[in-house]
C-alpha positions in Angstrom: -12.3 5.5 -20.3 -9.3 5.4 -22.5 -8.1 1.8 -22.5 -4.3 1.2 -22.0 -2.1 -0.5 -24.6 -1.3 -4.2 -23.3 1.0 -6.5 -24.4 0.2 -9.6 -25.8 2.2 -11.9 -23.5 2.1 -10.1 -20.1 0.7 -12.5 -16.2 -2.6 -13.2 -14.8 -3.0 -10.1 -12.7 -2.6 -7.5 -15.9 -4.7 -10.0 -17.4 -7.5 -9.6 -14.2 -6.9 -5.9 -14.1 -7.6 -5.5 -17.9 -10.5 -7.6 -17.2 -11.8 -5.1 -14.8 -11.4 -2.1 -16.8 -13.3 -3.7 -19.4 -16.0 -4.6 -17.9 -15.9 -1.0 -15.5 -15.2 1.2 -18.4 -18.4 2.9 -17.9 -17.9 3.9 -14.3 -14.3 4.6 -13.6 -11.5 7.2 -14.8 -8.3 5.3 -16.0 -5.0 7.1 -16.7 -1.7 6.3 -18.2 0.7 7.8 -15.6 3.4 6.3 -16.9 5.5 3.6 -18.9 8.4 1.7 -18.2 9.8 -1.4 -20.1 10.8 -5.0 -19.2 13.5 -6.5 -21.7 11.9 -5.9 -25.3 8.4 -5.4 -23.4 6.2 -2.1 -22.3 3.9 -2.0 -19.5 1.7 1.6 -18.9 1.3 1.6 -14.8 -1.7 2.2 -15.2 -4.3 3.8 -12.0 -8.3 3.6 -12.0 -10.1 6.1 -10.0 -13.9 6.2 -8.9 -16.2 8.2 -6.8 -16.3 12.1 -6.0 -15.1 14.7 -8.6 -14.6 17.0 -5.7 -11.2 18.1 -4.9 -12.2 18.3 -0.9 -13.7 15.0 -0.5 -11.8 11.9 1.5 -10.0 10.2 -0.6 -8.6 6.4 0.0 -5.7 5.0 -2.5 -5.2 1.3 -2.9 -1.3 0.1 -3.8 0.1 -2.9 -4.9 2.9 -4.3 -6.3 5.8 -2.3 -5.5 7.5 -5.3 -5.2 7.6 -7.7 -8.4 7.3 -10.8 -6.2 4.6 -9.9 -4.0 1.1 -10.8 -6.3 -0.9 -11.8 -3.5 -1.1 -7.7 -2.7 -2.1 -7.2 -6.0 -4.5 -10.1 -6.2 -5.6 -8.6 -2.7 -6.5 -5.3 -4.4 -8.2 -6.6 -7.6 -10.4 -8.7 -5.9 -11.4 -5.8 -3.4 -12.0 -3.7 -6.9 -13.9 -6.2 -8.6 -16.2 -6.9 -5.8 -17.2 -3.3 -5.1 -17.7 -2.3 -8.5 -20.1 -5.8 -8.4 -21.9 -4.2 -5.7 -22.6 -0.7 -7.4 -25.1 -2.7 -9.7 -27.3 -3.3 -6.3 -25.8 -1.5 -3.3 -27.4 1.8 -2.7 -25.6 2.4 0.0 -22.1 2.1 -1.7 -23.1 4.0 -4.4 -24.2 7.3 -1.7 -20.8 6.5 0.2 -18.9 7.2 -3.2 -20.9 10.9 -3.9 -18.8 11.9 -0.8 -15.7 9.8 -1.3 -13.2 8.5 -3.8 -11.2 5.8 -5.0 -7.6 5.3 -6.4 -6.6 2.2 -7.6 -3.2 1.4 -8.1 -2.1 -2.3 -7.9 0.5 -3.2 -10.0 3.6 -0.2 -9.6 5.7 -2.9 -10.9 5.0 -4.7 -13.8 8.4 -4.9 -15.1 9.3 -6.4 -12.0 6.2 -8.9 -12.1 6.8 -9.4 -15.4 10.3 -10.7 -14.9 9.6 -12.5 -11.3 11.8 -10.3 -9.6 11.1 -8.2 -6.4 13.0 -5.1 -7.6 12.0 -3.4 -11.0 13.9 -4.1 -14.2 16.8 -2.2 -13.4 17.7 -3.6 -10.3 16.3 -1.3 -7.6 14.2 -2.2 -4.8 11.4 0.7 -5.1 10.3 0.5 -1.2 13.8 1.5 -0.5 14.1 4.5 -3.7 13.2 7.7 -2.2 16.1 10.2 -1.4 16.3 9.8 2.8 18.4 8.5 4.7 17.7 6.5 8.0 18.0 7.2 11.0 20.7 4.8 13.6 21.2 1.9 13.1 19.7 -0.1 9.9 19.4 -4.0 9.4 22.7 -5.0 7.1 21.3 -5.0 3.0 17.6 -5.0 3.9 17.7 -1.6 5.4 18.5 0.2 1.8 22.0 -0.5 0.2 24.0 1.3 -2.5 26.5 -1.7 -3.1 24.9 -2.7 -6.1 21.9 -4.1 -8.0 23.4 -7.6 -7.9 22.4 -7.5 -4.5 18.9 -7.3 -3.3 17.1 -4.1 -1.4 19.3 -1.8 -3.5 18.3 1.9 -3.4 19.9 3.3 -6.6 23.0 4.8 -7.3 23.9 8.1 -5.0 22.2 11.4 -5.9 19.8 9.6 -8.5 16.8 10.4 -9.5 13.8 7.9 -8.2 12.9 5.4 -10.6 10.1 6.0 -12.7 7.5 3.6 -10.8 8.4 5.1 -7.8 8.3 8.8 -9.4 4.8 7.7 -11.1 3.5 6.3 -7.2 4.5 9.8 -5.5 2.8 11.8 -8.0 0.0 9.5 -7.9 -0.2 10.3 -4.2 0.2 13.5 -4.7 -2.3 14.6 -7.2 -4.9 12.2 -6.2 -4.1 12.3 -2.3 -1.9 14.9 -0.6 -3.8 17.3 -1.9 -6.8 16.9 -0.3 -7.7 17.8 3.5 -8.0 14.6 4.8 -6.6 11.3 2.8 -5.6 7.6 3.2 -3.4 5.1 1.3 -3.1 0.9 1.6 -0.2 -0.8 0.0 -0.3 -4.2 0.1 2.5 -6.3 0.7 3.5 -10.1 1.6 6.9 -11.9 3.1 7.7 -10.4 6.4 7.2 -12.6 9.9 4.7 -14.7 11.3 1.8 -12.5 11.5 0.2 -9.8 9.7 0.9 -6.0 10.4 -0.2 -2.5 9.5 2.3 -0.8 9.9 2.4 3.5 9.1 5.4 6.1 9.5 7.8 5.9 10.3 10.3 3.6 8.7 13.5 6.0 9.0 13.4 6.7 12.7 11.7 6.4 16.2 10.5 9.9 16.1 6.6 9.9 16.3 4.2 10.8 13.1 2.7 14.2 13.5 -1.2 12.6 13.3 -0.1 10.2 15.7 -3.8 10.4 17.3 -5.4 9.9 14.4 -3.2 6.7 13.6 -4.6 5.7 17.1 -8.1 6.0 16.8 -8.3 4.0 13.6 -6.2 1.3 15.7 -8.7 1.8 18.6 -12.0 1.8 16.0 -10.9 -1.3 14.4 -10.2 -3.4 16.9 -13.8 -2.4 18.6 -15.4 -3.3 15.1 -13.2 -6.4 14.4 -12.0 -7.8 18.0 -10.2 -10.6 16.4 -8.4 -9.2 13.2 -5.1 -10.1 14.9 -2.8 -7.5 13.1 -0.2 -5.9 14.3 -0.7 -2.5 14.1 2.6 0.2 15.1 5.0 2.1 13.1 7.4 0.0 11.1 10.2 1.5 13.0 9.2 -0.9 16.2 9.8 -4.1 13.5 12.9 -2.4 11.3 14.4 0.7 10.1 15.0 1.4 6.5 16.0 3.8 4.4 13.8 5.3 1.3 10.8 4.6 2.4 8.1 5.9 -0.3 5.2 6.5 2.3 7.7 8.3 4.8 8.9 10.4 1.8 5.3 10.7 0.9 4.0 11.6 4.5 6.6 14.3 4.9 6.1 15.9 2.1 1.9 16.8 2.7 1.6 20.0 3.8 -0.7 21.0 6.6 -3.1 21.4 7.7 -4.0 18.4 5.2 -3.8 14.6 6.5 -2.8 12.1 4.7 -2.6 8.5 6.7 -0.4 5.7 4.9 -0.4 2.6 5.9 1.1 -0.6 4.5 -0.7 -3.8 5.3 1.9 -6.5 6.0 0.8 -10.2 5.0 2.6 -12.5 6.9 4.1 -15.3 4.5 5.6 -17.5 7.5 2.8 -18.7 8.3 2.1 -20.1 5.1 5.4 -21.5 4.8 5.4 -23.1 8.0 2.6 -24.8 6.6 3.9 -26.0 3.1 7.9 -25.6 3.5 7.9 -27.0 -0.2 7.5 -23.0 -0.7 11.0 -22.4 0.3 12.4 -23.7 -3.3 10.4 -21.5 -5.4 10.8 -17.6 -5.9 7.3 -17.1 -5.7 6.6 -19.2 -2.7 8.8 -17.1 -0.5 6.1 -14.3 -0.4 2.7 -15.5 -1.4 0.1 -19.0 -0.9 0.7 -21.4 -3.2 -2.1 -23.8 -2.2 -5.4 -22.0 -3.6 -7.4 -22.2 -0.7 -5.0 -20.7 1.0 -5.0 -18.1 -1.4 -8.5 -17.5 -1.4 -8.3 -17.5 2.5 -6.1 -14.5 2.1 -8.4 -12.5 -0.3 -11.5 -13.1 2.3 -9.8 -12.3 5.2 -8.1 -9.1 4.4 -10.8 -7.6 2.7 -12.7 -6.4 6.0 -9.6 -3.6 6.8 -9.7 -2.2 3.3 -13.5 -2.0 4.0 -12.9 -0.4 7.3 -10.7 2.6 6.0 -13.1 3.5 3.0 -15.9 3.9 5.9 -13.6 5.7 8.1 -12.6 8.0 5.3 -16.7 8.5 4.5 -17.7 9.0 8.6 -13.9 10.8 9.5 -15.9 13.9 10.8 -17.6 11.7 13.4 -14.3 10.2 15.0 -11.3 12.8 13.7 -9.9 14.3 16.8 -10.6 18.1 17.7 -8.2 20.8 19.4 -9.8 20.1 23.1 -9.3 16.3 22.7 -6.1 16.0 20.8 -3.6 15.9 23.2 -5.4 13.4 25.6 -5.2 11.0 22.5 -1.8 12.3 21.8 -0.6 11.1 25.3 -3.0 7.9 24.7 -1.4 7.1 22.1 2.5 7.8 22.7 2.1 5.4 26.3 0.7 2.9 23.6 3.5 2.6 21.0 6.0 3.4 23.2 9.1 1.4 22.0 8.7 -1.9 23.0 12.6 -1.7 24.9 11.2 1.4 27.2 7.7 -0.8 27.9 
């Protein structure tokens, strides 16, 4: 392992994730994909990988921090990092489930944007809104994607601009690492919208359904039978909001079949947390993660079992993905079940 270049004075989660490369650096692969700068500051974004060399295996990616605001996803992801590389010291069962498997960890796309406190990166630009398509209908005023300006937040970017280059370095991230493979996953963790927590997976630009729509549902259908009270809400984003730029619709589109590649983006709820300390509300930070740490550490234990789930799913997929004589029974299965919740 090549060990990034940090600066000095950077936060506590480049601080954790340093941590973890150091004490990993015999076990996982660790690239530079990129550098961007914050003000008179670099930051590398920086991935760690672990698992199968083979190009064919499943293949699970772990995202945080598009947005600079959001550090409970990254937190989220560090601490699921830290406790499986823990295990690998004793667990001989993780360590065959990674001989068939493999793992991408990205959790901090942002660091200018962490750096700085902000939830778009240092140029103004809201990444989870930065790819080139457009929506389709009707979008929510601002938070849908706007061009307006970056004094103004969820701004996309000026017209016919390239993607910024954390958003550039997360697509060929997922490209190398995921698309390419038969059969792939990603997680990106975020915080701040509603009451309750959601997994939420393509689309965000329309109604139309995902092609792998029955696979989508089976994971739904074998989580809930593993983990009857996990209480998320899982349905494409459309059924919450439609936005435009979404990375992981850019990114689902653009895999080529026959390969599958399942995004999803687990939603924490940071209502709920407000509701319970409305202090929150007059501090940038409080607006999207726990302030109170054992409400923080709530968080980390809680989420960890879905992570957990998709890196089994992704070892044991040829035991649950759907074949040609099945499909479309789960294809109609599943299009009754996410109908839009207007036509219900």
């Amino acid at each position: 392992m090549t060990r990034p270049a940090w600066d000095s004075d950077t936060f506590s989660e480049y601080d954790e994730f340093n941590s973890i490369l150091d004490a990993a650096s015999t076990r996982l692969e660790v690239k530079t994909v990129s550098e961007v700068r914050a003000g008179a500051r670099s930051f590398p974004l920086v991935t760690a990988s672990i698992g199968s060399s083979d190009p064919q295996a499943p293949a699970i990616g772990f995202f945080a921090g598009v947005h600079g605001l959001e550090r409970i996803g990254t937190q989220l992801v560090l601490e699921y990092m830290r406790a499986l590389l823990e295990r690998l010291e004793w667990d001989d069962l993780l360590a065959a489930q990674l001989q068939s498997i493999r793992l991408i960890f990205f959790p901090i796309v942002n660091p200018g944007g962490m750096f700085l406190n902000t939830r778009a990166n240092p140029n103004g630009v809201d990444l989870m809104r930065n790819a080139p398509q457009n929506a389709e209908g009707h979008v929510p005023f601002l938070a849908g994607g706007q061009r307006i300006g970056p004094w103004l937040p969820w701004y996309r970017g000026p017209v016919n601009s390239r993607m910024e280059l954390e958003s550039t370095a997360l697509i060929d991230v997922v490209k190398s690492e995921l698309m390419s493979r038969p059969l792939s996953f990603a997680v990106d963790c975020h915080s701040g919208f509603g009451w309750d927590d959601s997994i939420w997976f393509p689309y965000a630009r329309t109604d139309q359904q995902m092609m792998h729509l029955p696979e989508m549902y089976l994971l739904k259908t074998m989580f809930e039978r593993a983990y009857p009270h996990h209480g998320y809400a899982f349905e494409p984003q459309s059924h919450q909001y439609r936005l435009h730029g979404d990375l992981w619709d850019y990114a689902y589109d653009a895999t080529t079949p026959p390969n599958i590649f399942l995004p999803m983006t687990l939603e924490l709820g940071s209502w709920r947390w407000i509701r319970k300390n409305p202090r929150q509300l007059f501090t940038r930070l409080g607006i999207f993660n726990p302030i109170k740490a054992h409400r923080t550490r709530r968080v980390l234990r809680r989420h960890v079992n879905f992570l957990e789930f998709v890196t089994r799913a992704a070892f044991a997929s040829s035991r649950w993905l759907p074949h040609d004589d099945t499909r479309q029974r789960i294809l109609e299965c599943a299009s009754a079940h996410w109908q839009r919740p207007a036509a219900r």
